[in-house]
C-alpha positions in Angstrom: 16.5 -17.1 -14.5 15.3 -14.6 -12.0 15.8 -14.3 -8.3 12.5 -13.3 -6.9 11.2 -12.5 -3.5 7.7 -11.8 -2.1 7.1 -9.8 0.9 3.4 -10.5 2.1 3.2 -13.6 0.0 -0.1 -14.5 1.5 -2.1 -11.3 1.0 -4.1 -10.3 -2.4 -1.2 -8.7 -3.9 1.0 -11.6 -3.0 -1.0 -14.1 -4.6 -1.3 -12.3 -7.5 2.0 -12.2 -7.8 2.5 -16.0 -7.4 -0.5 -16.8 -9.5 1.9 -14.6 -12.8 4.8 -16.4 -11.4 3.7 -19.6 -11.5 2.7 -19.6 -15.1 6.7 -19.1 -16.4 8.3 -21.5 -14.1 11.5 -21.5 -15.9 11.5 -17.7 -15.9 11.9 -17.4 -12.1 13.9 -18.8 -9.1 12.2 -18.0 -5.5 14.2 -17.0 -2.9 12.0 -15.8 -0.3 8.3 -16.0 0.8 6.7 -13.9 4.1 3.5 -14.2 5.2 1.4 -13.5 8.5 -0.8 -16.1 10.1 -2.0 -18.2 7.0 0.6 -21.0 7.4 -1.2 -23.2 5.6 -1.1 -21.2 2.6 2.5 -19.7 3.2 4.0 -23.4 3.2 2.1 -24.6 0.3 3.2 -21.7 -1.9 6.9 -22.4 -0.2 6.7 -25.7 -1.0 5.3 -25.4 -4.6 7.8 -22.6 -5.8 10.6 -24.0 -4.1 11.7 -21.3 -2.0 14.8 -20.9 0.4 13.0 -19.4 2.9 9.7 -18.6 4.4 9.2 -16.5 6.8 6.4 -15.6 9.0 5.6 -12.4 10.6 4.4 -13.9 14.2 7.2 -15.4 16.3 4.8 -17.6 18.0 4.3 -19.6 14.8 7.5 -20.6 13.8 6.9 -24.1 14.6 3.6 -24.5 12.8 5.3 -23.6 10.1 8.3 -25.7 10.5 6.1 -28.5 11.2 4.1 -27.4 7.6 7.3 -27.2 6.3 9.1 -30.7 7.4 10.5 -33.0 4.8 10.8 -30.0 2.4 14.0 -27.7 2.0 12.8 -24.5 2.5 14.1 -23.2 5.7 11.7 -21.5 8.2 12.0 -18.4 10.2 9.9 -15.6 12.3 9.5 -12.4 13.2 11.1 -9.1 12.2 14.8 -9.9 12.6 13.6 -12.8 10.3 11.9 -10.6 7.3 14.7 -8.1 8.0 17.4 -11.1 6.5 15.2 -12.8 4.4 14.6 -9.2 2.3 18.4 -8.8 2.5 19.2 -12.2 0.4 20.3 -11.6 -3.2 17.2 -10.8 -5.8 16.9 -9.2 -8.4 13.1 -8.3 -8.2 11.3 -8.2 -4.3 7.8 -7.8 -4.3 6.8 -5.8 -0.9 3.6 -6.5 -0.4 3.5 -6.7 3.5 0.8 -4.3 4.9 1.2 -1.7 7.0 4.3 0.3 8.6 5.6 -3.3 9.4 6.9 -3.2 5.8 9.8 -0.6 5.7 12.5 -2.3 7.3 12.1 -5.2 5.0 11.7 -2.8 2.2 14.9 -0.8 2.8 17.0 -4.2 3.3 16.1 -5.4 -0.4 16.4 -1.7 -1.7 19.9 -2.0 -0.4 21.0 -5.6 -1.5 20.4 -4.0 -5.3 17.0 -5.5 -5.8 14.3 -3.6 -8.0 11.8 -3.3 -5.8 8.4 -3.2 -6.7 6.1 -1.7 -4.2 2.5 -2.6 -3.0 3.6 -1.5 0.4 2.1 2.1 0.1 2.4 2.9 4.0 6.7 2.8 3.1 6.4 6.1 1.0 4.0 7.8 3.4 5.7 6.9 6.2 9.3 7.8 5.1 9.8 8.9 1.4 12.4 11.1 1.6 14.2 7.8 3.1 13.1 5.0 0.9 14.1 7.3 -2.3 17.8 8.0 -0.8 18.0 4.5 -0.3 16.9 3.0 -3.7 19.5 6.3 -5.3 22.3 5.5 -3.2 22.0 1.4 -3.9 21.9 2.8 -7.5 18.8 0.3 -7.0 14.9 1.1 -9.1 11.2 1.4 -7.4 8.5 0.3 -9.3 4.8 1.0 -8.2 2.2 -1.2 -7.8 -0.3 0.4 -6.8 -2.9 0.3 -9.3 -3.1 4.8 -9.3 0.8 5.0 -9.3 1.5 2.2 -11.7 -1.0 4.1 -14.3 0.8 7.5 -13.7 3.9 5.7 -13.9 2.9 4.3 -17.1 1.7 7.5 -18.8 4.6 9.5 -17.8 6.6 7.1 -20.0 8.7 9.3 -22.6 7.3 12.1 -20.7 9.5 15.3 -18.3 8.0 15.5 -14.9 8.2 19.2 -15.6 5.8 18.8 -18.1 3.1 17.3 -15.9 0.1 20.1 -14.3 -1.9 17.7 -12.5 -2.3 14.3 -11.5 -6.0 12.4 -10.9 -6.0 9.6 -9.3 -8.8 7.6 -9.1 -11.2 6.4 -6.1 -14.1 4.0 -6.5 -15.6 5.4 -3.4 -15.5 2.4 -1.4 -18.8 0.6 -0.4 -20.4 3.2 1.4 -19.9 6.0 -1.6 -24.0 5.8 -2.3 -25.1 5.8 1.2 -26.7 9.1 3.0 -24.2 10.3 5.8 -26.1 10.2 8.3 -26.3 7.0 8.3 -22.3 6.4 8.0 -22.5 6.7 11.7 -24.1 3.0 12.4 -22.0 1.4 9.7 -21.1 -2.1 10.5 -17.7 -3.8 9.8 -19.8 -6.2 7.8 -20.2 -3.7 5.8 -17.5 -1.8 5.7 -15.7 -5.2 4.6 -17.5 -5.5 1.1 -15.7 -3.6 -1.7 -17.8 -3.1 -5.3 -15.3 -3.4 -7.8 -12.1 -4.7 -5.9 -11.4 -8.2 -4.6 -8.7 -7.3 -1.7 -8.0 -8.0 2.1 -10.1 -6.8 4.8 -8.3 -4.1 5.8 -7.4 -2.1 2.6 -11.4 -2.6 2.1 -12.1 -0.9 4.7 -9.4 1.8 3.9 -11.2 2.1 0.8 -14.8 2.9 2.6 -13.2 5.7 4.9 -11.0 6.8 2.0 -8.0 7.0 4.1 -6.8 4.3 1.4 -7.0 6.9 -1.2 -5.4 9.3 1.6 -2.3 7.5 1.6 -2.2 7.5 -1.8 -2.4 11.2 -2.7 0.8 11.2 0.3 2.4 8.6 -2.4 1.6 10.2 -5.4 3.5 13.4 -4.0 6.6 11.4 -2.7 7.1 9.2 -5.6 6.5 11.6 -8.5 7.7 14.9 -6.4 4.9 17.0 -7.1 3.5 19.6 -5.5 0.2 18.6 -3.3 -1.8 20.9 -5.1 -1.0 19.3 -8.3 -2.9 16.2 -7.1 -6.5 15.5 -7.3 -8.7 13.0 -6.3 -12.0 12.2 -8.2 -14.4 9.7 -8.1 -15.1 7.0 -10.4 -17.5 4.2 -9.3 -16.2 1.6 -12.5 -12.7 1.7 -11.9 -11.7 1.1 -15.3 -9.7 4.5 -15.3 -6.8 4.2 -12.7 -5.3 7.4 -13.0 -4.9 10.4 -15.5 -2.1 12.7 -15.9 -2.6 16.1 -17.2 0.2 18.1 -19.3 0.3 21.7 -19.5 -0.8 21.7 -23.3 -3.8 20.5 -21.2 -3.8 17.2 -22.7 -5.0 14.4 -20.2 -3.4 10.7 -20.9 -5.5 8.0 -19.2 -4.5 4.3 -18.4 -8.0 2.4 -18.5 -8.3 -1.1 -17.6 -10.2 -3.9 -15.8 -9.8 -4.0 -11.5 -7.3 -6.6 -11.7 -3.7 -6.3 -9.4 -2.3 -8.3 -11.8 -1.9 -5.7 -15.0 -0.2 -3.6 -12.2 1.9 -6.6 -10.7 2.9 -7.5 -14.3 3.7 -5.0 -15.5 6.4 -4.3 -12.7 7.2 -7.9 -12.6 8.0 -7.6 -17.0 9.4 -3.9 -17.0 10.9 -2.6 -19.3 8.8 -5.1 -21.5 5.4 -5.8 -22.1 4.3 -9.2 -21.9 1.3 -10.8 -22.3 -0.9 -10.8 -19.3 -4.2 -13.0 -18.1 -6.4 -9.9 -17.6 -9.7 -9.0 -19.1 -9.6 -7.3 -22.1 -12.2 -4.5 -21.9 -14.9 -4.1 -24.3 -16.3 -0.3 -24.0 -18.8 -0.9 -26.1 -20.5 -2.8 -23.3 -18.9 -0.6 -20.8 -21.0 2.2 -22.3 -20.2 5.2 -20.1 -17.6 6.3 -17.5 -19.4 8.0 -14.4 -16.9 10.6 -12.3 -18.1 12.8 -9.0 -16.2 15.0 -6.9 -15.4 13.6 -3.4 -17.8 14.8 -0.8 -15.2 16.0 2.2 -17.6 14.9 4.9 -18.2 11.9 4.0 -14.0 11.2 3.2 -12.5 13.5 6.0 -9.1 11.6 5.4 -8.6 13.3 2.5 -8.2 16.8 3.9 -6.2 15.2 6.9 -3.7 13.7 3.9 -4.0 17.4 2.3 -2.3 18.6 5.9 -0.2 16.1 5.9 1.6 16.8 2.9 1.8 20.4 4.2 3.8 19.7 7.2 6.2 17.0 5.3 8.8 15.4 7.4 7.5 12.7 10.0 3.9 13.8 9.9 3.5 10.9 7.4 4.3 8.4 10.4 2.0 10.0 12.5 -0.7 9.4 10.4 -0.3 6.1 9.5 0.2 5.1 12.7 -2.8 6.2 14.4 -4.8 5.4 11.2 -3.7 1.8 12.2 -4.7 1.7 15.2 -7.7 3.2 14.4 -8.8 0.5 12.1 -7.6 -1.8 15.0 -10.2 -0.6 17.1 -12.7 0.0 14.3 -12.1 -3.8 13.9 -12.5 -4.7 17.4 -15.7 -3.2 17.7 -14.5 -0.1 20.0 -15.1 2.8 17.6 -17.8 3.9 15.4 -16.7 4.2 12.0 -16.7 7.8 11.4 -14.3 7.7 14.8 -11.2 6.9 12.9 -11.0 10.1 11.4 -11.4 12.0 14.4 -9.3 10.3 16.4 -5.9 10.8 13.8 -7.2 14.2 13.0 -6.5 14.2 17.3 -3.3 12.5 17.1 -2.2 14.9 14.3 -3.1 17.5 16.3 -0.9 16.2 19.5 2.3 16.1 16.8 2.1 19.9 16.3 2.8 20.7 19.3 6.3 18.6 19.2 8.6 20.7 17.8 11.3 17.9 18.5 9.5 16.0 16.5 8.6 18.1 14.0 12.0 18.9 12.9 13.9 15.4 13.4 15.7 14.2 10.9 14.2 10.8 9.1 15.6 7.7 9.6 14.7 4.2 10.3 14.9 5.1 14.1 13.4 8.1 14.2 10.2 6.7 11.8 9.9 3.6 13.6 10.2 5.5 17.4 7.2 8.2 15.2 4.9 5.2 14.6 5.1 3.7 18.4 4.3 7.5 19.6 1.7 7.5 17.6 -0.2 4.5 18.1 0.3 4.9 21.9 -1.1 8.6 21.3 -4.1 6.9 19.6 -4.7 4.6 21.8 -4.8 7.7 24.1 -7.1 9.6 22.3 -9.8 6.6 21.7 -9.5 5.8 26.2 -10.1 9.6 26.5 -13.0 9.7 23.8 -14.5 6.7 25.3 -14.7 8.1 29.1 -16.3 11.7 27.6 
């Protein structure tokens, strides 16, 4: 039986994961279960699974979830400290699914108790590859992706040499504001910015996927995880989503991985590697699909792919920077206090600020130095949007 753990058990990606779980009981033991505030839904899956431990991100709530916890014997706990230990228990499979920065630490600690760890947390190879790969070699430990683009490049490369690869596409629905006329991207409501086409997912990453900084984090992770060069990455657009990704060989040859928007292919696939097993996905009929539609991205509607572009230029903690501020960003974004096209402009600012650290610029990466990156950068953020707002 297998130990599992699921970081950001109450998310999309960690239901998922429960809901493949769930249907070989005898195939898996649960250690560990995070969540944020959905203690309701954090204790029930706790409960049903059995785990040791559930943990939630907010220290305030540790008794709401004891008290949804009492007469069981999963254990409750809170805050980082908390996630921190419960990653470090002995797994052999964590799935980190936490979002945001928030989900290195906990990554690292599994990578170095010897779990495989399969990764939905994309923010932990943009904010620190270089870190999260030493880690995983020197653990002699494995990283599986989850992300829907990386899991199909992952998957096509299979039997393949990296040095064999010319290009990689990955793939970018466009979010829900792809068919709209910029001008009016301006007045775009978080209403609207919340409603994905193709993709059932949290509200955050939804809204990723409208400003395309989504995809902008992922071209960062396609570079760090495959080591490619940035210019061997493309993005293109393809409103059905059935392609994930395509990777292009220097006989020119393109393999694609096509499939229905569903996490769970990706999620099972990790979750079953190095087997296939079946899976409760759709099976496509093309047929009815009838025809695949692709566009080039428009950079002025998706400015956060050029900022990514940069990014990969500079390398070393730039990566923080960015995802920092593009948090806080969609922090303010979400609270009403910036205009859509404003989170752009405001981490192209921040970005901006970070050039002109050399300190920074050169440090060397580690948990310290990442985590200390991200605080500078939200507080520069939070900077930039005061100053913008008195102009």
């Amino acid at each position: 039986m297998r130990r599992v753990s699921i970081l950001g058990a109450t998310g999309s990606i960690g239901q998922n994961t429960i809901d493949l779980i769930s249907r070989a009981p005898d195939e898996f033991r649960v250690v560990a279960l995070s969540g944020g505030g959905n203690i309701a839904q954090l204790a029930r899956d706790a409960r049903a699974l059995r785990a040791e431990i559930a943990v939630t991100a907010y220290p305030e709530r540790l008794q709401d979830l004891r008290d949804a916890l009492a007469g069981s014997d999963v254990r409750a706990a809170a805050g980082p400290e908390a996630l921190v230990e419960a990653a470090s228990r002995p797994a052999d499979w964590v799935m980190s699914a936490i979002v945001g920065a928030a989900g290195l630490a906990p990554g690292l600690a599994a990578l170095q108790q010897g779990a495989t760890l399969a990764l939905a947390n994309k923010e932990s190879l943009v904010c620190a590859g270089a870190l999260v790969l030493d880690t995983a070699r020197r653990a002699g430990t494995r990283i599986l992706p989850v992300d829907s683009e990386h899991s199909a490049v992952f998957q096509a490369l299979i039997g393949e040499e990296i040095d064999a690869v010319e290009r990689i596409v990955i793939t970018a629905s466009g979010g829900a504001f792809r068919d709209w006329p910029l001008e009016a991207l301006r007045s775009a409501t978080l209403a609207e910015a919340s409603s994905h086409p193709n993709w059932d997912m949290g509200q955050r990453i939804t809204i990723d996927s409208a400003s395309m900084f989504n995809k902008a984090l992922e071209l960062i992770e396609t570079k760090e995880f495959f080591a490619v060069q940035p210019d061997q990455i493309e993005v293109i657009v393809h409103p059905e989503s059935l392609i994930h990704a395509l990777v292009g060989f220097r006989d020119g040859a393109l393999m694609a991985h096509v499939g229905p928007p569903d996490m769970r292919h990706a999620i099972g696939f990790a979750l079953n590697w190095p087997d296939r097993r079946d899976l409760p996905v759709e099976r496509l009929d093309l047929a009815q699909v009838g025809q695949l539609n692709f566009r080039a991205p428009d950079d002025r509607r998706y400015p956060a792919l050029n900022l990514a572009r940069a990014v990969m230029r500079r390398g070393g903690l730039s990566g923080a920077v960015f995802n920092g501020a593009k948090e806080r960003a969609l922090d303010a974004f979400i609270a009403g206090t910036i205009g859509f096209l404003d989170m752009a402009a405001v981490v192209e600012e921040v970005l901006t600020r970070f050039e002109a650290q050399a300190d920074l610029m050169d440090a060397e990466m580690t948990l310290e130095t990442v985590t200390r990156t991200d605080h500078l950068a939200r507080t520069w953020a939070d900077s930039v949007m005061a100053e913008r707002a008195g102009r």
